[in-house]
C-alpha positions in Angstrom: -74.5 -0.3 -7.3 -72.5 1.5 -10.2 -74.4 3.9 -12.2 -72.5 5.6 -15.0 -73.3 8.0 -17.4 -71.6 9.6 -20.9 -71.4 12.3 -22.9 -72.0 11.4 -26.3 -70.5 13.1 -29.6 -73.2 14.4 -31.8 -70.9 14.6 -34.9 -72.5 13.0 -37.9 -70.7 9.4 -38.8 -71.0 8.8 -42.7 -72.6 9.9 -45.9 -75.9 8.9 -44.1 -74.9 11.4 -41.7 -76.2 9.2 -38.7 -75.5 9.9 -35.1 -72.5 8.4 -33.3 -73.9 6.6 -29.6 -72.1 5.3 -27.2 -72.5 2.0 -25.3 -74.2 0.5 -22.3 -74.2 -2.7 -19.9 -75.8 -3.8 -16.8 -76.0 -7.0 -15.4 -76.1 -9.5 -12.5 -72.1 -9.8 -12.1 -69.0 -7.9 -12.2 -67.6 -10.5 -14.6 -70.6 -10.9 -16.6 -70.7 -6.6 -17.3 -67.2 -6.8 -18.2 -67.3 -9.9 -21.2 -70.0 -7.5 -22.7 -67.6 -4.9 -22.5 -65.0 -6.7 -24.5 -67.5 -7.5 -26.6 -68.6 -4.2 -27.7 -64.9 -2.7 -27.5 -64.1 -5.1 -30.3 -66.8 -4.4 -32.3 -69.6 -6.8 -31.3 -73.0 -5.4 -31.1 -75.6 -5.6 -28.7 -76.7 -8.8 -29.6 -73.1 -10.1 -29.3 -72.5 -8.8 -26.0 -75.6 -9.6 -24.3 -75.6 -13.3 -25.4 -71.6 -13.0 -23.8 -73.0 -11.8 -20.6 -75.6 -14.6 -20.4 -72.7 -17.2 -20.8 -70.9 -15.7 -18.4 -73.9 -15.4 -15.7 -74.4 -19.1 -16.3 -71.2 -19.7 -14.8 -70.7 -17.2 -12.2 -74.3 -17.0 -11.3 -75.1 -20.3 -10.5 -77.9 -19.9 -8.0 -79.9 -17.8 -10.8 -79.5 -19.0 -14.4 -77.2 -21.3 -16.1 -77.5 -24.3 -19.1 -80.1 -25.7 -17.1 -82.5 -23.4 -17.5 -84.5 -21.0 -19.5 -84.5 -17.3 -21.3 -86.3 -14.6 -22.9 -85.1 -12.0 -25.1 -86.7 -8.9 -26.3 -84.4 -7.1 -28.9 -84.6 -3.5 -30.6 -82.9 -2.8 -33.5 -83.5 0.6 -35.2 -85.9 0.5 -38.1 -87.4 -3.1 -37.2 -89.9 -4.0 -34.8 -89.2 -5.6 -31.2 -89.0 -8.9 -31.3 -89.6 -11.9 -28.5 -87.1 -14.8 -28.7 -89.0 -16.7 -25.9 -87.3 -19.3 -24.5 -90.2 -20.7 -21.9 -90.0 -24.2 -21.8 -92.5 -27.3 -21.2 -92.7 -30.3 -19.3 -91.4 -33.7 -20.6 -93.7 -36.2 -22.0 -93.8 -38.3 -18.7 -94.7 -35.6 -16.3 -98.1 -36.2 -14.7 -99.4 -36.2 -11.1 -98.8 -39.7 -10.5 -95.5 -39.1 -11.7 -94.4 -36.5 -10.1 -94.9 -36.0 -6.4 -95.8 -33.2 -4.7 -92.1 -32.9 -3.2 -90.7 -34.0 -6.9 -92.2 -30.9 -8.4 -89.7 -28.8 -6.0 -85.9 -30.8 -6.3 -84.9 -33.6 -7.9 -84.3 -34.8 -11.1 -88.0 -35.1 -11.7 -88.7 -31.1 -11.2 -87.2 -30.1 -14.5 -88.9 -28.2 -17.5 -86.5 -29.2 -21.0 -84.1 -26.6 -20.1 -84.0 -23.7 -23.2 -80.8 -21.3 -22.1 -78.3 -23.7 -24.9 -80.7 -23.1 -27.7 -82.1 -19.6 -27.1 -78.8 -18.3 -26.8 -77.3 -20.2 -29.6 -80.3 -18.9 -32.0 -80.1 -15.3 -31.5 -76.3 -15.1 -31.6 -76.3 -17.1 -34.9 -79.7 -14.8 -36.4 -78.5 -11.4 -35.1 -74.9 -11.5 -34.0 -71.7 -10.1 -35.6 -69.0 -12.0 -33.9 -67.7 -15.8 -33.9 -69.4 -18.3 -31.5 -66.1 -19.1 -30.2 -65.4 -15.0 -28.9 -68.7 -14.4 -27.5 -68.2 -17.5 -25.2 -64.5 -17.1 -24.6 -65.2 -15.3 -21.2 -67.7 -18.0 -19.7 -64.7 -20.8 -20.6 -62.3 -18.6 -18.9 -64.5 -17.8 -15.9 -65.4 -21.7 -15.6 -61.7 -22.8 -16.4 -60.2 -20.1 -14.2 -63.1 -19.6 -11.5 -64.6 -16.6 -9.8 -64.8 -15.5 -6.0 -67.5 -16.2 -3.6 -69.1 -13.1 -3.1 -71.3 -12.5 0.4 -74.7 -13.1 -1.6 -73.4 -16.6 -2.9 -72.1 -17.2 0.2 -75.2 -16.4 1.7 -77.8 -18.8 -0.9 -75.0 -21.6 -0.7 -75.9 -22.2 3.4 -79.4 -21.0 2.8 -80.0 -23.9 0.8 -77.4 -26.0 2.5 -79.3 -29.0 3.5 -80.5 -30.1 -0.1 -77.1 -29.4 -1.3 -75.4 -31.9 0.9 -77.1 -34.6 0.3 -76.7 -34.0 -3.9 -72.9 -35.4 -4.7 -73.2 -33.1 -7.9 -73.8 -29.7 -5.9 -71.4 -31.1 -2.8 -68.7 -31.2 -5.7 -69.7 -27.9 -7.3 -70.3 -25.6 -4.8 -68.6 -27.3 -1.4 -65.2 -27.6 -1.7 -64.3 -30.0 0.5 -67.4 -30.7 1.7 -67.7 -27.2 3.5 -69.3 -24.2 2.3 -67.1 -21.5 0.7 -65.3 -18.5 2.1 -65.8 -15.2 0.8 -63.5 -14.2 -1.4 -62.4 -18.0 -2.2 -62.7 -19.0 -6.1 -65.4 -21.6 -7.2 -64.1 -23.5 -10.6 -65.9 -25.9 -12.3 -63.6 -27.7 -15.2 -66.8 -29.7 -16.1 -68.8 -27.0 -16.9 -66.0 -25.0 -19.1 -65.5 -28.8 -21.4 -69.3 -28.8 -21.8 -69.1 -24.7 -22.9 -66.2 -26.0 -25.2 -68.2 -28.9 -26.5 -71.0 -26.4 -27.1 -68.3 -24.2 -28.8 -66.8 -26.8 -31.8 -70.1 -29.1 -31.6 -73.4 -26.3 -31.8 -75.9 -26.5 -29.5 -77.5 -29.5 -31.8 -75.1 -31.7 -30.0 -77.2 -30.4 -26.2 -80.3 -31.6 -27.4 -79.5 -34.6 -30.2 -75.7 -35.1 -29.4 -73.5 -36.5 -27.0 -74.1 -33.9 -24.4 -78.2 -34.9 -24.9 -76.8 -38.8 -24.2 -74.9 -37.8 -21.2 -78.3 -35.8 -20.3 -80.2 -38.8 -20.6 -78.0 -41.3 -18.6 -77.8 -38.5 -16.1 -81.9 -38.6 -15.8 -82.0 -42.7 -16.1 -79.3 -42.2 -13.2 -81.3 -40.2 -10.9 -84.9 -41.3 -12.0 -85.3 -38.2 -13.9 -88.3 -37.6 -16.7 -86.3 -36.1 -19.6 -85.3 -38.5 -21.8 -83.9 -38.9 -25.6 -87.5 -38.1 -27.1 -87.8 -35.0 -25.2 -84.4 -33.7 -26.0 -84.2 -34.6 -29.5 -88.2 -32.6 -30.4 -86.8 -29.7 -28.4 -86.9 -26.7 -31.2 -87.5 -23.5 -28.5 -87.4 -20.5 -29.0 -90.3 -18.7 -30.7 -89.8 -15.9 -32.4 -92.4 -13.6 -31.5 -93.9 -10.4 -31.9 -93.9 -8.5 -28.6 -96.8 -7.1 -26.3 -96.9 -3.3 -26.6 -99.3 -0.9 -25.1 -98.9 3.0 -24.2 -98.9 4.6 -20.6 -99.1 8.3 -20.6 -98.1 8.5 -24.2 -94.9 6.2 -23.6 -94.6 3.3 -26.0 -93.8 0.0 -23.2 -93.2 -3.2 -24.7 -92.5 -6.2 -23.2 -92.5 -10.2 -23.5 -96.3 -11.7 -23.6 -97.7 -15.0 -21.4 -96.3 -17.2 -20.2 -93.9 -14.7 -19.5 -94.8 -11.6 -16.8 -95.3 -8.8 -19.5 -98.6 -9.2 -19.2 -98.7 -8.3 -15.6 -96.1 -5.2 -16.3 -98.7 -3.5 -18.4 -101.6 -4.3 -16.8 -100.2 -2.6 -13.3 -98.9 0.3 -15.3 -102.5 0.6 -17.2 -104.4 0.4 -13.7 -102.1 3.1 -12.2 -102.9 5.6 -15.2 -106.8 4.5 -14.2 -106.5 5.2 -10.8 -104.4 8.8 -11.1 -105.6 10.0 -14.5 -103.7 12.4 -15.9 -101.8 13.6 -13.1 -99.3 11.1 -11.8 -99.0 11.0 -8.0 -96.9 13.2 -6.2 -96.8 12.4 -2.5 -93.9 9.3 -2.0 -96.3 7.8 0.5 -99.7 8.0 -2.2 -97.6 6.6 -4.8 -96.4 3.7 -2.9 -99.5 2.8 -2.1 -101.2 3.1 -5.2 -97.9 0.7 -6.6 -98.7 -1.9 -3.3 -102.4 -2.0 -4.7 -102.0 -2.2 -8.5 -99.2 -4.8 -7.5 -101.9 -6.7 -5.3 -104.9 -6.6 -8.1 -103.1 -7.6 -10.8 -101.7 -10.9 -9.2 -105.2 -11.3 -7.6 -107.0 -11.1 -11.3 -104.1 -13.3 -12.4 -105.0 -16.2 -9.8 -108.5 -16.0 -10.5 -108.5 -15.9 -13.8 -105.2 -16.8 -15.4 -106.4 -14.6 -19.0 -106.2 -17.4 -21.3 -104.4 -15.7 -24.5 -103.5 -17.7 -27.3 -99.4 -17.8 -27.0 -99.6 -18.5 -30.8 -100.8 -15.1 -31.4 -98.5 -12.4 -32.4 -100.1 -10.3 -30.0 -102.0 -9.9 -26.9 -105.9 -8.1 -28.3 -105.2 -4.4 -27.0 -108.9 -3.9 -26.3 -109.2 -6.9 -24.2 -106.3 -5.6 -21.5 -107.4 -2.3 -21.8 -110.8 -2.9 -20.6 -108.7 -6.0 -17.8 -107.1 -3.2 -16.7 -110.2 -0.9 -16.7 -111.9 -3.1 -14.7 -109.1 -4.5 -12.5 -108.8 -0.4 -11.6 -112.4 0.1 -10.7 -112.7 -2.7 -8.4 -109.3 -1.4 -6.5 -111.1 1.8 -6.3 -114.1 0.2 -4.6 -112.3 -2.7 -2.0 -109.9 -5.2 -1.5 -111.0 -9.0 -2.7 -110.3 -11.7 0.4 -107.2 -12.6 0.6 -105.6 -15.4 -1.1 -104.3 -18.2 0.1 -102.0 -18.5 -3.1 -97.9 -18.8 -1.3 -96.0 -16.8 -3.2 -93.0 -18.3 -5.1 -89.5 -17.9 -3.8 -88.0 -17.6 -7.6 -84.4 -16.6 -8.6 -83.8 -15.4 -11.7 -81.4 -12.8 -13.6 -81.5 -9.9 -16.1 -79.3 -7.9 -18.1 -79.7 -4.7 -20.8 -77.1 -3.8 -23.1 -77.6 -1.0 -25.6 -75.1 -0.7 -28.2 -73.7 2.0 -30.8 -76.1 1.4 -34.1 -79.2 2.0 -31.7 -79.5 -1.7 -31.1 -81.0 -2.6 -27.2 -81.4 -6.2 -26.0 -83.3 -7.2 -22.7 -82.6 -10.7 -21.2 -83.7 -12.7 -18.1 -83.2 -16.4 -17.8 -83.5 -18.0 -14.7 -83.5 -21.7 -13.5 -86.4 -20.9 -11.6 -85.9 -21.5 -7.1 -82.4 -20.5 -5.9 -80.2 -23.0 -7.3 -83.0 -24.5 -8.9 -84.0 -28.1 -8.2 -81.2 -28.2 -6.2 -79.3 -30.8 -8.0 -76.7 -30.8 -10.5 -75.5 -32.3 -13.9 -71.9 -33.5 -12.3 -70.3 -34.7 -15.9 -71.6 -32.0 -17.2 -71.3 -29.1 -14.4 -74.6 -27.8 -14.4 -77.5 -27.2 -12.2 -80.8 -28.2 -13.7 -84.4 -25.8 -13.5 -87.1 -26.6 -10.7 -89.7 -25.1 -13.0 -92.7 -27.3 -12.6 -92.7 -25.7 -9.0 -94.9 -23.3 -11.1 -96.8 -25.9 -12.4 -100.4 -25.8 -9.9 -101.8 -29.8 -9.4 -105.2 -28.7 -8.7 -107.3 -27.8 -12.4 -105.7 -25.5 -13.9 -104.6 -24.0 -17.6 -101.2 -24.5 -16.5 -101.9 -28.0 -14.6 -99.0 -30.4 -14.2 -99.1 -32.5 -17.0 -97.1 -33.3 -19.9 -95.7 -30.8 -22.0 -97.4 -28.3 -19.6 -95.6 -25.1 -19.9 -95.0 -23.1 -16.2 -96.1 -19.7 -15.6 -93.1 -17.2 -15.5 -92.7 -13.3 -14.5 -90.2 -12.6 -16.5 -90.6 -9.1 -18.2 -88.0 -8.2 -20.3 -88.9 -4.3 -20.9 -88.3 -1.8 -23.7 -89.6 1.7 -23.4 -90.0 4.3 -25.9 -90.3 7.6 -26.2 -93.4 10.1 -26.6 -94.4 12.1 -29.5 -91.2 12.8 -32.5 -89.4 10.4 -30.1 -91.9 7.6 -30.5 -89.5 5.4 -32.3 -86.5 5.8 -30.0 -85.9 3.8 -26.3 -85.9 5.9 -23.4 -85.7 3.2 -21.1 -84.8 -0.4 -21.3 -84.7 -2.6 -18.1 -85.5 -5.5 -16.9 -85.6 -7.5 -13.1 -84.6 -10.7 -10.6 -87.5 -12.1 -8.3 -90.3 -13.5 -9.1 -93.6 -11.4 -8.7 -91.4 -9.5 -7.5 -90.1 -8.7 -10.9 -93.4 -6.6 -11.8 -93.5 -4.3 -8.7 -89.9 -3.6 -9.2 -90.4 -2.6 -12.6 -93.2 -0.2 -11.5 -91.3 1.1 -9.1 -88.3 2.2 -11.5 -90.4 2.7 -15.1 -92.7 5.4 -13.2 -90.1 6.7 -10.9 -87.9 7.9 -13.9 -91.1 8.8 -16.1 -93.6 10.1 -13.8 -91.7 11.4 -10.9 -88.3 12.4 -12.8 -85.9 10.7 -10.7 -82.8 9.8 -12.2 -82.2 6.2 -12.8 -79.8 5.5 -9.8 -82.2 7.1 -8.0 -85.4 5.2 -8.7 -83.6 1.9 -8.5 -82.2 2.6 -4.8 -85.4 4.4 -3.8 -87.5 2.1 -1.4 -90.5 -0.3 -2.6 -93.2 -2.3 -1.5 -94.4 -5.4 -2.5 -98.0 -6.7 -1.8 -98.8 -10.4 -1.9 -101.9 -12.2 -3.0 -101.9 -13.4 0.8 -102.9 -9.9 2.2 -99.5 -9.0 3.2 -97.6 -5.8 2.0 -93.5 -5.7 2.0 -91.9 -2.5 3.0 -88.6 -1.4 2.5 -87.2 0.6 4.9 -87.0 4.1 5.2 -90.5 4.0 3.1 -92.2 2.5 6.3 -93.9 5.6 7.3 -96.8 6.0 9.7 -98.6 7.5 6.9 -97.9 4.5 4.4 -97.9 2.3 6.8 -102.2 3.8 7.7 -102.8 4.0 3.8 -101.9 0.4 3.4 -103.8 -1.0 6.4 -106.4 0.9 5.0 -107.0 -1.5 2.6 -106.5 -4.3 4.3 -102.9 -5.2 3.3 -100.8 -6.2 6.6 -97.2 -4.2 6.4 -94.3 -6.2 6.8 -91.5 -4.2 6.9 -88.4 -4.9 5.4 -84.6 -3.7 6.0 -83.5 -1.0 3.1 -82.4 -2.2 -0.4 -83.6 -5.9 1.1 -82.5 -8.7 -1.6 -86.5 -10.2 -1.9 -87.4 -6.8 -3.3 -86.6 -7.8 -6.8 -83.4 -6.7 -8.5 -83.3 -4.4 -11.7 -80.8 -4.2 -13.9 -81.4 -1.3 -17.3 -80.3 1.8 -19.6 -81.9 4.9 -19.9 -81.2 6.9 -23.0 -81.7 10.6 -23.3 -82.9 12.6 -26.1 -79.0 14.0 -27.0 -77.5 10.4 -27.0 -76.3 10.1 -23.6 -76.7 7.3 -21.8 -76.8 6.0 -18.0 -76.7 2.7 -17.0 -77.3 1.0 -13.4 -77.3 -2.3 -11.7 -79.4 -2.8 -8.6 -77.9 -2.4 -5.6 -79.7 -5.2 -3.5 -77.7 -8.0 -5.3 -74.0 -8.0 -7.0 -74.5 -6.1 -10.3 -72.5 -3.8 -12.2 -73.2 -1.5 -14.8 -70.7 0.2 -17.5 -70.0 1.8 -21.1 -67.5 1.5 -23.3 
């Protein structure tokens, strides 16, 4: 993990006499924190460097994100209201239970959402960015053209998922060089994907969804009895642009990205914790894990059951209605335990990054091609891996039912937090997280670790969580597995499993904290590869 903080000058900049601020990163990858950095050295902004990282993550984090997938934005920009650039995809037009097998839904051709990374990113860069297309995606060309190294984590998800990888001749040729699996420290380069990024680069993303990339798509799909075809790509016209969920905890401002993304479930955990402790935050590390394992365990509960059917159109979520959720949600954890699901919690992979730039501006962005490596084949002409997302799709009846142009649940939570009081309209805290429901506890863990129990933001990040499932079971990171937690959660019913310290399935958080005086401090989680910087 890097964690990194700066003194800012307070000297007033301009007639205006506004504040000069420093800049922040954090991401997934070493080379993915340092293209944002060039960015915002040369003058890009926020929006600029974050939308440079992304490109960059699709290349040199293949087993999270990439052009076959999807993301979510939430952007700050001083003066304006948060915005949502949601980039949650649906299902093409064929996709139906007899159409897609049981098996289909997790690899193959046939397990693929419309992927939404190419336009999402192109969008926001072209509405809110400063620099050229061509210099924010300079670094992801390089990195593709020139490769990157095989770090133990890659290493690791490359023979994890092995067996479905050797039998796909477009992830053999991508990601098993010579038919065996990578050293560490050997490079990975993949010359198709850097002519598709330059394609993207003269052609516009127009040319991914109605062009000659869509055509190569297509054939690609007709190839591999695939579902997305010319129709699909061509209606494609994602993302919304869309107000953002925001509701308060202890006076804080948290907003975040609504259904299908995982915002929901952020606040609704946070809401039930200030329920459950009042006004007087939890002090014991063992009470306060506990009380995280059980909002964790309710929330995903009441989402299984019932699923809270918002209208996505909406600008926003009706405050009253997840007030009184959470209410309700808090009184029933204060009373018992429901059974036990039998719901099997998703594997997931997914990646975040926050960047916070020097006019005020933040941006939050996860994107994710949903299992590790997704469906676990691969777009060989044009060197990508496509999603898996109607894994999230549930066969039995359902509001999210597998079905055509059904769009998949998600846990993304891109996260903006702001201050209390005179500070209301600042960020204190922007972050976001890797790992499926995974994503929310993690979040919990690091929003009220720096705001209720002062730690500093390396600290929360590194300090150990838990993670209860909807099956009864409770995750413990080591050296949190006390005999006292370990009683308090067995208490309720939830079986500990514990965990080895910073354990990779614990979710990984990547954000900024920004102080009252300007200073910043940025840090990357230390259970995966991240780095975080400033300029």
């Amino acid at each position: 993990m890097a964690d990194v903080e700066w003194a800012v000058s307070r000297s007033a900049v301009g007639a205006g006499g506004s504040l000069g601020h420093h800049a922040a990163v954090a991401t997934a990858h070493p080379l993915a924190t340092q293209a944002a950095l060039e960015i915002l050295s040369e003058g890009g902004n926020a929006v600029d460097a974050a939308v440079a990282a992304a490109w960059a993550l699709s290349v040199c984090e293949p087993s999270a994100s990439g052009l076959g997938g999807q993301t979510t934005v939430l952007m700050h920009r001083p003066g304006d209201a948060p915005r949502v650039f949601d980039g949650h995809s649906y299902a093409p037009r064929g996709v139906s239970k007899q159409t897609v097998s049981r098996a289909e839904q997790r690899t193959g051709h046939r397990a693929c959402v419309i992927p939404s990374t190419v336009a999402t990113l192109c969008y926001v860069h072209r509405r809110y960015g400063r620099l050229a297309r061509g210099r924010v995606m300079a670094a992801a060309i390089r990195i593709a053209e020139s490769g990157y190294e095989v770090s133990p984590l890659l290493r690791r998800q490359i023979r994890w998922t092995l067996p479905a990888m050797s039998v796909s001749a477009g992830m053999s040729g991508l990601f098993l060089p010579g038919g065996q699996v990578p050293v560490v420290g050997g490079r990975l380069r993949h010359p198709a994907l850097a002519a598709t990024l330059r394609r993207l680069l003269t052609a516009g993303e127009d040319d991914f969804y109605r062009g000659a990339l869509a055509r190569e798509i297509v054939d690609d799909m007709v190839r591999h009895r695939g579902l997305i075809d010319a129709e699909d790509l061509a209606a494609f016209t994602m993302p919304v642009e869309r107000a953002a969920l925001v509701e308060s905890y202890r006076g804080y401002r948290v907003v975040t990205a609504p259904p299908p993304a995982g915002g929901l479930q952020l606040l609704l955990g946070l809401k039930v914790l200030e329920y459950l402790e009042g006004d007087r935050p939890e002090a014991s590390p063992d009470r306060w894990r506990a009380r995280l394992a059980l909002a964790t365990y309710a929330v995903f509960r009441d989402r299984e059951q019932r699923d809270l059917a918002f209208d996505e159109t909406q600008t926003a979520v009706d405050q009253i209605r997840l007030d009184d959720r959470a209410a309700a949600i808090a009184r029933a954890v204060g009373v018992h335990l429901p059974v036990a699901s039998r719901t099997v919690e998703e594997s997931g992979d997914t990646t975040h990054l926050t960047v916070a730039d020097a006019a005020g501006a933040v941006v939050t962005l996860t994107q994710s091609i949903q299992s590790v490596f997704g469906a676990k084949v691969a777009n060989a002409p044009l060197g990508f891996v496509y999603n898996n997302y109607l894994s999230a799709c549930p066969r039995s009846r359902h509001r999210r039912q597998l079905a055509s142009g059904c769009r998949p649940r998600s846990n993304a939570a891109p996260t903006i937090v702001f201050g209390r009081g005179t500070q209301g309209d600042c960020p204190v805290l922007a972050l976001g997280a890797a790992g499926s429901r995974r994503i929310t506890s993690a979040l919990l863990h690091v929003i009220t670790g720096v705001l209720d129990r002062g730690l500093g933001l390396r600290e929360a990040m590194a300090a150990p969580r838990v993670h209860a499932l909807t099956s009864g079971k409770a995750w413990v990171e080591q050296p949190a597995a006390t005999v006292a937690l370990l009683a308090a959660l067995e208490g309720r019913s939830l079986r500990p499993v514990v965990k080895r310290p910073l354990d990779l399935a614990m979710g990984c958080v990547q954000a900024i904290q920004i102080f009252g005086d300007g200073r910043m401090t940025a840090a990357a989680d230390p259970r995966r590869d991240g780095t975080a910087d400033g300029v």
